[in-house]
N, C-alpha and C positions, 0 to 999 in steps of 0.2 A: 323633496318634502321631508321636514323634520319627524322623528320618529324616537321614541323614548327609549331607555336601558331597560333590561329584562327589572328592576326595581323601580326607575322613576326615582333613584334618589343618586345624592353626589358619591356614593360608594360603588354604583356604578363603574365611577372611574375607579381602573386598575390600582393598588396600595393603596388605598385610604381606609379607615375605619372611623365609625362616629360613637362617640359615648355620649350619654345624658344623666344629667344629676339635677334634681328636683326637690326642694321644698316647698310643701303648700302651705304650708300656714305662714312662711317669709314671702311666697306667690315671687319665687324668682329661680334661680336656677344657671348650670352652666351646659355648657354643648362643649366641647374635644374634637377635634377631628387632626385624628392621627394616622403616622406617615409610617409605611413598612419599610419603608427603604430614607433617605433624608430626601426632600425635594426641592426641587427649585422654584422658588415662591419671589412674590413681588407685594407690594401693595398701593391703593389711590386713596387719598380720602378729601372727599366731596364736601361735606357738613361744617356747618361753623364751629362744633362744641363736642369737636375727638374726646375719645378717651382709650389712650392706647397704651401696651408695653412693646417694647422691640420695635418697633416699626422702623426706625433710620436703618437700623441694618437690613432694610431690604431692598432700601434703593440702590439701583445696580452700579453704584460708582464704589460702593462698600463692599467688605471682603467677604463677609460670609455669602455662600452662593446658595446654601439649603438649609432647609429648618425639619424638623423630624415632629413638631405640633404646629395648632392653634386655635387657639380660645374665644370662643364669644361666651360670653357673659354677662349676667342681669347685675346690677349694685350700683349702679354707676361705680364712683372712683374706688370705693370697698372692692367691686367684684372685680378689680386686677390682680388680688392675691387668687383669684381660680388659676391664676398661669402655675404660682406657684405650686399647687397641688399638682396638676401637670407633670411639670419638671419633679416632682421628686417621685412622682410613682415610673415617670420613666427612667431617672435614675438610678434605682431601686434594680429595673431591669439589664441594667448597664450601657443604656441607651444614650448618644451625647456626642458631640462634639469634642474632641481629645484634644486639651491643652496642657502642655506638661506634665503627662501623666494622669488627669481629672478629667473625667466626663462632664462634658457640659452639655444638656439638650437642651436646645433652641427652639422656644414656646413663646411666639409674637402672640399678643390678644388685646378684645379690643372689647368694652364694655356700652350698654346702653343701661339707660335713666330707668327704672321700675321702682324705686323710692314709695313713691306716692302713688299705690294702686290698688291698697286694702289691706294688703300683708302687715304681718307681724313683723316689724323693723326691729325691735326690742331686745338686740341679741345681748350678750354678755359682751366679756371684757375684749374679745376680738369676732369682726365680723365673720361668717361659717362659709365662706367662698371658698379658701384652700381645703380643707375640705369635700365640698362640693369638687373642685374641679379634680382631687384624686378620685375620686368615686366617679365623675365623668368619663376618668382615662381607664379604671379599672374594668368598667361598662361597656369599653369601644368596640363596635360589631361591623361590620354590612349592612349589617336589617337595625334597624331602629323608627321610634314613632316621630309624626310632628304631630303640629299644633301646642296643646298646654302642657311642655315638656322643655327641656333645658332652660336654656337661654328664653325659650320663648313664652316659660312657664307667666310669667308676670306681665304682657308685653301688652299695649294698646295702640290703638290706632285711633282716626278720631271718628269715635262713637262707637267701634265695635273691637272687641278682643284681639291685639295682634297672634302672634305664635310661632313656634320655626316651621318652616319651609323648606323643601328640598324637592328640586329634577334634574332629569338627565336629560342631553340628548347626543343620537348617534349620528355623525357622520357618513358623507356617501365616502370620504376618504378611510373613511377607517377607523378613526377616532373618535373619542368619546370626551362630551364635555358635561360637569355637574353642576349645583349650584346649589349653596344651603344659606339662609338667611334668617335672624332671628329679627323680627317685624313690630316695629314700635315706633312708627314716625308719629310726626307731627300731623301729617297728611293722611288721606282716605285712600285704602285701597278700591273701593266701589266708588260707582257712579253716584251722585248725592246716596240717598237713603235708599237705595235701590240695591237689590242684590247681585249687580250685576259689576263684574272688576273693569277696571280700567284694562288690566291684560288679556284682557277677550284675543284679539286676533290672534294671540300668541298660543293660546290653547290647546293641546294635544287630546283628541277626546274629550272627556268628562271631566278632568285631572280636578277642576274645579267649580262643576256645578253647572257647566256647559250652556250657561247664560246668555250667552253673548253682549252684546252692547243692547241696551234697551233702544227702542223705539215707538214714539218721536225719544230724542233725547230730552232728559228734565232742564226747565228753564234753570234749576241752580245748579243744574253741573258742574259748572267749574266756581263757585262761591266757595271759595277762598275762606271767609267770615264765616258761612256755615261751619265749613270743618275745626277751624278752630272753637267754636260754640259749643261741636259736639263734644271733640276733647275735651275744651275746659272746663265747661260747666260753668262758665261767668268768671272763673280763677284768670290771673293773669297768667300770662305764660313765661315761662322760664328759660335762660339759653340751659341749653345742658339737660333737657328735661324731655327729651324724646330719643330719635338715631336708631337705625335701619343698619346691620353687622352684618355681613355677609363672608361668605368664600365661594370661589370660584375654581376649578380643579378642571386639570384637563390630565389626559394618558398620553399626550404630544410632546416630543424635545421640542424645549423651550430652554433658551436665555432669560437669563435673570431680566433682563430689559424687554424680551419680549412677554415674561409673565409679568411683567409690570403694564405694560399697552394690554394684558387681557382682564389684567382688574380695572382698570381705565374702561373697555369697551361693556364689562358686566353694569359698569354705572349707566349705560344706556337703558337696563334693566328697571331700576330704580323711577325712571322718567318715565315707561310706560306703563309702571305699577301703579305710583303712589305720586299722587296730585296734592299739595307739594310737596315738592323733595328736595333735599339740598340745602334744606334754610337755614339763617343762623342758627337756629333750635335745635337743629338736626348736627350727629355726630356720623355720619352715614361714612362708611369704609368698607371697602372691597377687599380681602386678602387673594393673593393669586398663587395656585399650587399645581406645579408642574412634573407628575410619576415620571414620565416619559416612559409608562412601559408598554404603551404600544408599540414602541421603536421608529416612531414615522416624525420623520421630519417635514411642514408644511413649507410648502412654494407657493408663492404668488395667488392664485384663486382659492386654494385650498387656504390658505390664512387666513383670506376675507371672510369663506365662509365660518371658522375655528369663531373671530370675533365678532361676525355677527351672531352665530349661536351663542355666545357668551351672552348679551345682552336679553334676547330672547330666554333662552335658558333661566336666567337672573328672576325674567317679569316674571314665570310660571311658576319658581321657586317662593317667590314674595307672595302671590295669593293662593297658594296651596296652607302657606303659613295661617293664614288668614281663616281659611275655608275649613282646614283641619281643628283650631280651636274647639275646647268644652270649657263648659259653666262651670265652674265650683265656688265656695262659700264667700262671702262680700267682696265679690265680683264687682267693679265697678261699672261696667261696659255688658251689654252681652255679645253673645255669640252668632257668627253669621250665620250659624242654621235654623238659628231662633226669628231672622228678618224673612217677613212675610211679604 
């Protein structure tokens, strides 16, 4: 039986720390999630309409084997300058990848759509993401909040406020896996208009409102046409105009190729969350990050279990995000504590 980290969040897992950086009146923001040590990361991405930096170098056929960040971020293609902020507050510390002589740190990130969601767009002569994402890395703790914060400051879902998200869980092997996700699909986390998540069975406790699956089930459950009505509001819908960010983190030795198959397996996550997922509209990416400082290397059952906790881990990470959300000023959406 799965059972969570003494926090419930992806910091859990051994070397990682998370920073947030938030503005309200832009309603967007960055997340960080930084590596004490460099780690061996991988990445999938599911969604028609990415928005990435770094990503080729993590396919395992390329040289670099570890990265020391990475960024989710609100702006859509503006918020990939948060990596840059990143990198130079790690730099700063002499943190980096050594290439003749120069530090380079290695900050893949990956952005969703929050544009169009009430905030103040209105910036001056350069958008405030680099920025934000030094302040995200300067911020990076253990302990940190979800819901209307980083990445997930801005984020919707269709009808109610998305948000970041974060859990853990611990293995009977020994290992620890987390998962943090800034939540903005196209798709619904709950069951129609119901307050009840798609990721019921996956539940650990209350983590998020201890619901369960409604019963009977609503005849528009899986209306498709509703949720997008919710979202749009009658607007058409846009590619590039939603996307579900995630990281995945384990304390396990991993290969570059096998942290590639656990961001693969967290997208199982995605499918028991958020109805639907995947879609052309959707820029949905999994980053995979590997401490290994449990020291344990997974065989055979113990690996199935690593990846099915990954997927699981993922759904309870995505409506935590959800569930954690608050209201603030020309909100377009409300809040799932506000659904009666």
């Amino acid at each position: 039986m799965f059972r969570t980290g003494p926090r419930n969040l992806i910091t859990d897992v051994a070397g990682l720390r998370v920073g947030n950086a938030s503005d309200t009146r832009l309603k967007s923001g960055v997340t960080a999630v930084l590596c004490d040590e460099p780690a061996v990361a991988g990445v999938q991405i599911l969604g028609g309409a990415p928005g990435t930096r770094e990503t080729d170098l993590l396919e395992p056929h390329n040289s670099v084997e570890t990265v020391h960040a990475v960024v989710l971020s609100g702006g859509s293609a503006f918020g990939l300058d948060a990596a840059s902020g990143v990198q130079g507050a790690l730099r700063k510390r002499g943190i980096g990848f050594e290439v003749g002589g120069f530090r380079v740190p290695i900050v893949p990130a990956a952005i969703l759509f929050d544009l169009r969601n009430g905030g103040d767009k209105d910036w001056e002569r350069y958008p405030p993401y680099r920025d934000l994402g030094y302040e995200a890395a300067q911020s990076a703790a253990t302990d940190f909040q979800l819901g209307t914060t980083g990445a997930g400051t801005g984020a919707l879902t269709a009808g109610l406020k998305g948000g970041l998200g974060s859990a853990s869980t611990l293995l009977d092997s020994g290992v620890t896996i987390g998962a943090l996700a800034a939540v903005n699909p196209t798709g619904s986390v709950t069951v129609s208009r119901t307050r009840h998540f798609w990721a019921a069975p996956f539940e650990i406790g209350d983590e998020f409102g201890g619901q369960g699956y409604p019963s009977p089930m609503p005849d528009d459950a899986k209306s498709i046409l509703l949720k997008f009505r919710d979202k749009y509001a009658g607007q058409q819908m846009e590619t590039g105009g939603n996307t579900t960010i995630a990281v995945i983190a384990t304390d396990a030795i991993l290969t570059k190729a096998a942290a590639k198959r656990l961001a693969m397996s967290a997208h199982d996550g995605f499918v028991r969350a958020i109805w639907p997922t995947h879609t052309p509209a959707d820029g949905d990416l999994v980053f995979a990050l590997a401490t290994g400082k449990s020291g344990i290397r997974l065989e055979a059952d113990a690996a199935i279990d690593l990846y099915a906790a990954a997927g699981a881990t993922m759904a309870r990470a995505i409506s935590r995000g959800v569930f954690a959300a608050t209201p603030a000023d020309n909100d377009l959406f409300p809040v799932w504590s506000s659904r009666r």
